[in-house]
Structure formats: structure tokens, C-alpha cells
N, C-alpha and C positions, 0 to 999 in steps of 0.2 A: 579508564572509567568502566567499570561493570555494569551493562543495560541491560533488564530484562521486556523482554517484550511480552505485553497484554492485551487480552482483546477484553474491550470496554462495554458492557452489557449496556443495551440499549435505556435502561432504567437509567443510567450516567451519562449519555452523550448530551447533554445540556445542559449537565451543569459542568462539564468537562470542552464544553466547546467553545469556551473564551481562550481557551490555555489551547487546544490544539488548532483553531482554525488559524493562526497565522502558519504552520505549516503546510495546512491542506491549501489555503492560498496560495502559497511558495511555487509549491506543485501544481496548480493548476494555472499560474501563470507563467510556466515556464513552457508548458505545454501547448501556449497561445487562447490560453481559455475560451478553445472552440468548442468543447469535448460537451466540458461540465461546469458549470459555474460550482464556485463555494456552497451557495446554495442550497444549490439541485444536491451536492454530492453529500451536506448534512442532512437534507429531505432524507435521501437514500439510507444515509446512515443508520438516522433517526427512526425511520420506519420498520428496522431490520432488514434491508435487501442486499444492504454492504454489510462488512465487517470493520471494524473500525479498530484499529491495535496501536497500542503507545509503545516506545521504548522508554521507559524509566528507570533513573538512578536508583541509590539503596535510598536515598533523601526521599522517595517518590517526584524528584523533579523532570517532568516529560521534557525531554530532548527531541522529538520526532515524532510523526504518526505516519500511518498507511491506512488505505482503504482499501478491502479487498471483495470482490464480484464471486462469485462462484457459478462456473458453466455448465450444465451438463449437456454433453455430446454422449453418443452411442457406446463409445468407447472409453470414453476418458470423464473424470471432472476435475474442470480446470479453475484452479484460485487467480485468478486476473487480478492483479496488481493497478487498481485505478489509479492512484494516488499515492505518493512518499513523500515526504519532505522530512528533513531536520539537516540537524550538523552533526557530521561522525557518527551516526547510529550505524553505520554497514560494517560489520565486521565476522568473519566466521561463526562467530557466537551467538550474535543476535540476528543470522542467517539460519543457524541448525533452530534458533529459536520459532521464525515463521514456519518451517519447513515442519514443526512439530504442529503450528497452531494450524497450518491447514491438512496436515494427513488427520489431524484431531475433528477437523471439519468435512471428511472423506475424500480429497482432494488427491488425485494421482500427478498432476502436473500444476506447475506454477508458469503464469505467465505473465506479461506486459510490454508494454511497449516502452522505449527508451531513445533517447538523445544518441547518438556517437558515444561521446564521453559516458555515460551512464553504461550502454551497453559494454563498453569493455571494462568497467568496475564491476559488472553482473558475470563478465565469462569469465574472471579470478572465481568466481563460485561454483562455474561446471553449468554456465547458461553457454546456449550454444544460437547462435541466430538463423531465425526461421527464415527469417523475410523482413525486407522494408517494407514500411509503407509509406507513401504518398498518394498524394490526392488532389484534385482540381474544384477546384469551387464553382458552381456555375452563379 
């Protein structure tokens, strides 16, 4: 299947968000939906503070979304990977695809945080791990 990946101009994420929030759900409840409720992370969307990108067929049928943060530090800006979700969107093609949409977005580094599993489907791409994290709840 051939996916291309888009990012969703904020004029469309509402009428486009009955069809992607079951992924961004996915995603955020795999995550323990501490971070960000579905929500907060369409608020965010919807406002423009995220990025919002589908992977879609030649059909236009969305398979996946991501949401992506943008950082800027002294050095670097970093496209922080809030959100993913779908089935079979990851594959070299629609990797060199993000990789396009955030240097399009001035972005030197890509980042996020990831499960075990997740993280070693990410270092097939030349993701290299920084750091765990963990945390205590008071």
C-alpha cells in the first residue's frame, strides 16, 4: 500500500477529526493518558500549536495520524512526535515523508518518546536512544 503523508491545515482539522481521532485516541491511550487527553491534544491542534499529518492511500483513505510539537532550544529545533497512531503507516517511505514535512517546517532533529517495542521499530530508521524516562507520581 502506498501512503502519503500530509499535514492537515488547521482550516480542516474539524471536519477531518471524526476520521482521525480514533487514532490519536489509540495513541494516547497507550501512553496511559497522562500526558494529554484527546482533547487538549485537538485544542492544541486546532489552535495551530501542533501539527497535525495523516498518512493517506491514493483512495484518500487515512490509515494513521501524528501530532507533531515543535521546540526551539539554542541549538537545535526539535519536531517532538506527540502522538502516532494507525496500522502499517511506518515504513522507510512514509519516514523520508515526515523527515521532509518537518525540515519543511525548520526542524533539525525529530523526537519522542516511545514504549520498548516502539523504540526498536524507530532504531530500524537511525533513531538512536537518548534516555528513559520514568517518573513518580506524588
Amino acid at each position: 500500500m502506498n501512503l502519503v503523508v500530509k499535514h492537515v491545515p488547521v482550516s480542516l482539522v474539524h471536519r477531518l477529526w471524526p476520521v482521525i481521532k480514533p487514532f490519536i485516541a489509540d495513541a494516547a491511550k497507550k501512553d496511559g493518558g497522562t500526558e494529554y487527553t484527546v482533547d487538549q491534544i485537538k485544542l492544541l491542534v486546532a489552535n495551530g500549536s501542533w501539527l497535525l499529518l495523516v498518512a493517506a492511500d491514493d483512495e484518500q483513505t487515512i490509515h494513521g495520524a501524528a501530532t507533531v510539537n515543535f521546540i526551539n532550544y539554542p541549538n537545535e529545533r526539535i519536531a517532538f512526535v506527540t502522538a502516532i497512531g494507525g496500522k502499517l503507516i511506518t515504513n522507510e517511505n512514509t519516514f523520508a515523508q515526515l523527515q521532509e514535512v518537518c525540515r519543511a517546517n525548520g526542524a533539525t532533529k525529530i523526537q519522542g518518546l516511545a514504549r520498548e517495542s516502539i523504540a526498536r521499530l524507530w532504531h530500524k530508521f537511525g533513531f538512536s536512544q537518548r534516555a528513559i524516562m520514568v517518573e513518580y507520581k506524588l
